[in-house]
N, C-alpha and C positions, 0 to 999 in steps of 0.2 A: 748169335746166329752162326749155323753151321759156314760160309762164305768169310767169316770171318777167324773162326778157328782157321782153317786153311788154309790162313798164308798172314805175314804182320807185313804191315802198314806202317808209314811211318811219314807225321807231319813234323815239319819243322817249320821253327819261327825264329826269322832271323833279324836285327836291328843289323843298319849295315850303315857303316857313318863314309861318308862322302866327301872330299876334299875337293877342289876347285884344283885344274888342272893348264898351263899355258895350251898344252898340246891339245887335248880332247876332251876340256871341258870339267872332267869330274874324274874321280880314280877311287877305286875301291880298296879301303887302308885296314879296315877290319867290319868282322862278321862275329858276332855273337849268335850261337844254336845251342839248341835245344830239341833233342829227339823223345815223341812221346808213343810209345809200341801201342798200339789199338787193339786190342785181343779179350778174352773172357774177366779179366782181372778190371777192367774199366768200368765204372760205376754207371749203373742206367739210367739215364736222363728223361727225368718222367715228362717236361717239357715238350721234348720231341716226341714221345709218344703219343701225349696228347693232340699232337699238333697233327698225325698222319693217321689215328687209330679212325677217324670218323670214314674218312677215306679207305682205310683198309676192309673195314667192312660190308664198304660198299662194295668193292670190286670185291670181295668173298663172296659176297652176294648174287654178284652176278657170274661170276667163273664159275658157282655152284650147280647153276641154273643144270636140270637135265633136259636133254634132246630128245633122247631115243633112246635105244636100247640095242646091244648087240648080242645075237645067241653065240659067237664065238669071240676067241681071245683073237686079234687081228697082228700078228707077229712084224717087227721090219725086220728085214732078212736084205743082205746085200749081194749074197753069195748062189742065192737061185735066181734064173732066168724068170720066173713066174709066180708071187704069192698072193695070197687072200687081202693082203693091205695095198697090194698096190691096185691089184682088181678093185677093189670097195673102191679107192683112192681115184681112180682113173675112171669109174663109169661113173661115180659120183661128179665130178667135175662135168663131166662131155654134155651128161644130164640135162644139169645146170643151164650150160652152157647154148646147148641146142635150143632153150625157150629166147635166145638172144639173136643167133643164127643158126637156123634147123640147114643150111647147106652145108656143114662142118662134116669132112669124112671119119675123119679118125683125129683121134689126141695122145697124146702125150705131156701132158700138165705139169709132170714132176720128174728129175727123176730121181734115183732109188734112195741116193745121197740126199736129197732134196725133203724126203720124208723123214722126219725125225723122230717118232717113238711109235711104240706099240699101242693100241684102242685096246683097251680092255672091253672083256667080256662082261656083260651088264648093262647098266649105265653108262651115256655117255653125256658126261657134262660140255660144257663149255669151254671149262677149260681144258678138255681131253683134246677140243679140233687145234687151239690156240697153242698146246705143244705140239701136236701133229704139224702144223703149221703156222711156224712162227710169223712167214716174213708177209711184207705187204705187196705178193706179186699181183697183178693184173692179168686177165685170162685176153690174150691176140689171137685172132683168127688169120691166118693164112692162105695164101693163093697159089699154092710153089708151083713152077713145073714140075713131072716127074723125075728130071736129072737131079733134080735136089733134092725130092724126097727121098731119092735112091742113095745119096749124102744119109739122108735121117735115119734110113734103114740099115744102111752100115754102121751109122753107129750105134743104134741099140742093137744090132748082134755081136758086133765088137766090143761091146761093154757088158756081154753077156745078160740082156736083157733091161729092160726099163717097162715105167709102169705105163701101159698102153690101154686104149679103148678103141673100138672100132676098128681093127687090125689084129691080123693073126700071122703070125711067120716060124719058120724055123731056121734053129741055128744049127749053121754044118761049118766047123772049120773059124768058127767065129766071123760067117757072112752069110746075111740071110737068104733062105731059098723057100719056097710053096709061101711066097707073101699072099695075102688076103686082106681087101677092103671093102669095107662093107659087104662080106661075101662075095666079091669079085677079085680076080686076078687081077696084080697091079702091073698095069701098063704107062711103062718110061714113057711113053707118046701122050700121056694124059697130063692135064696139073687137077689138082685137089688141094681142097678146102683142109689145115690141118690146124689144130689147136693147139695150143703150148701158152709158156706163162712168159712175163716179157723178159722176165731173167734168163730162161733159155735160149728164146729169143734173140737177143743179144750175146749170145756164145759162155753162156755159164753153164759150171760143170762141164766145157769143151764140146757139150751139142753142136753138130752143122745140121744145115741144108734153109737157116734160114737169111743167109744175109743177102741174097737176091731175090726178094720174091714179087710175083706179080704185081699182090694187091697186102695189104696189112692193114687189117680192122681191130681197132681196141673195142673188148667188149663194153667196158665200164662194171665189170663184177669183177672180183680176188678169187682168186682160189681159194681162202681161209672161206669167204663166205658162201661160196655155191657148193663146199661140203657142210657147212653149217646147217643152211637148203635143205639137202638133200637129207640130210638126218632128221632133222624138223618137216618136213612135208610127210616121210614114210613114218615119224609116229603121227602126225594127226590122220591120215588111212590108219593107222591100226596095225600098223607092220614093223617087224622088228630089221635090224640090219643083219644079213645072213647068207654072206660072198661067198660063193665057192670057187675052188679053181676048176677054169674051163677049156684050158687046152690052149691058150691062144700066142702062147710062148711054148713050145718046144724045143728040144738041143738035142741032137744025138753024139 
C-alpha cells in the first residue's frame, strides 16, 4: 500500500529481564531487540485479508453509492474571496439547515480551510461528500447581537473571504463595507440568527463573534450530512448540481 511505501515503520520486541531492587523494587539489567522494517518486501498475510476484505466491500459498496450529479468541476481554492465550492458548500448547508430552523439569517458552515477537496464534475458518490467533509461537526444556530456579528464580519474580510450563505459584503482594505443580509443592510443595533458548525463555534480556525451569544441551538444534523441532503433531494427533482458564482463576496 502506497501509506506504507512512504515512510518505514518499525516494531520492536523486546525480553527485558528484571532484578528485585532494595531501593525501587525492580531494575532494568538487560534488553534484548529486535528491529523488523514493514515495507513492500514483507510477505502478505492472507489471514488478515481475509479477516477485513468482507468488510472492505462493504464500505466500497457504499462509499460507491452515487448522489447526484454536478455539470461543473467544483475547485477549493484558498486564495479567492468567492468560489463555486464554497457557494454549492454554504447554500447546501443553510438549505438543509432552514427545514430545522427557517429563522437562520445567514451561515457560515465552514471555512475555506475547513473544505478539503475539489467535487468533481459528474458523479458525485458518497464518498466525494466524506472527502469534502471529513469531520463530525454539528450544524449550531445562533442568536448574536450585532457587535458580534460585526466580530464575524471582520473576520471573513480579514481572511479575505470565507464560504458564506445568506450574506453578501465587500472587502475594502481587508474590512468589510456594503454588508447585506438577507437583502437588507446590516444593522449593529439588531441580533441575528446565524449558523456555523460547532468547531467554529468554539473558535476554530480563529473565527470570532461567537463566544457570547444570546441564545445557542444545536440543530441535531452534521454538515457531512445536510450536503449529503442536498445532493440526494436535487437528484430525486431531477436536477443536476450547477453553482455559479453570484457576487456575494466582492474585493476591490
Amino acid at each position: 500500500m502506497d501509506y506504507i511505501k512512504s515512510f518505514r515503520n518499525y516494531l520492536a520486541l523486546s525480553v527485558v529481564l528484571l532484578v528485585a531492587s532494595c531501593s525501587s523494587g525492580y531494575q532494568l539489567v538487560k534488553a534484548n531487540r529486535a528491529e523488523y522494517p514493514i515495507n513492500k518486501d514483507v510477505a502478505v498475510d492472507s489471514t488478515v485479508i481475509k479477516t477485513y476484505l468482507p468488510y472492505k466491500k462493504q464500505l466500497d459498496a457504499e462509499m460507491n453509492q452515487i448522489l447526484g450529479y454536478s455539470d461543473v468541476l467544483m475547485v477549493k481554492n484558498n486564495d479567492l474571496p468567492e468560489t463555486i465550492l464554497g457557494d454549492f458548500f454554504s447554500d447546501a448547508v443553510l438549505q438543509q439547515a432552514l427545514k430545522y430552523d427557517p429563522t437562520i439569517d445567514f451561515s457560515m458552515p465552514s471555512t475555506k480551510g475547513g473544505i478539503r477537496v475539489d467535487v468533481p464534475k459528474g458523479e458525485i458518490k458518497l464518498s466525494n461528500i466524506f472527502e469534502l467533509m471529513p469531520f463530525e461537526n454539528e450544524l449550531v444556530a445562533f442568536t448574536l447581537k450585532g457587535t458580534d456579528v460585526q466580530q464575524l464580519l471582520n473576520f471573513i474580510a480579514a481572511t479575505n473571504g470565507q464560504p458564506i450563505a445568506g450574506l453578501r459584503l465587500k472587502i475594502v482594505d481587508k474590512k468589510p463595507v456594503d454588508v447585506f443580509i438577507n437583502g437588507k443592510a446590516f444593522d449593529s443595533n439588531k441580533t441575528y440568527r446565524v449558523l456555523t458548525s460547532d468547531y467554529i463555534a468554539g473558535g476554530g480556525d480563529n473565527a470570532l463573534g461567537f463566544k457570547n451569544p444570546i441564545e445557542r441551538k444545536v440543530l441535531g444534523l452534521k454538515v457531512r450530512d445536510a450536503l449529503i441532503n442536498y445532493v440526494k433531494e436535487n437528484q430525486a427533482a431531477g436536477k443536476t448540481i450547477n453553482p455559479k458564482l453570484d457576487g456575494r463576496i466582492t474585493k476591490d
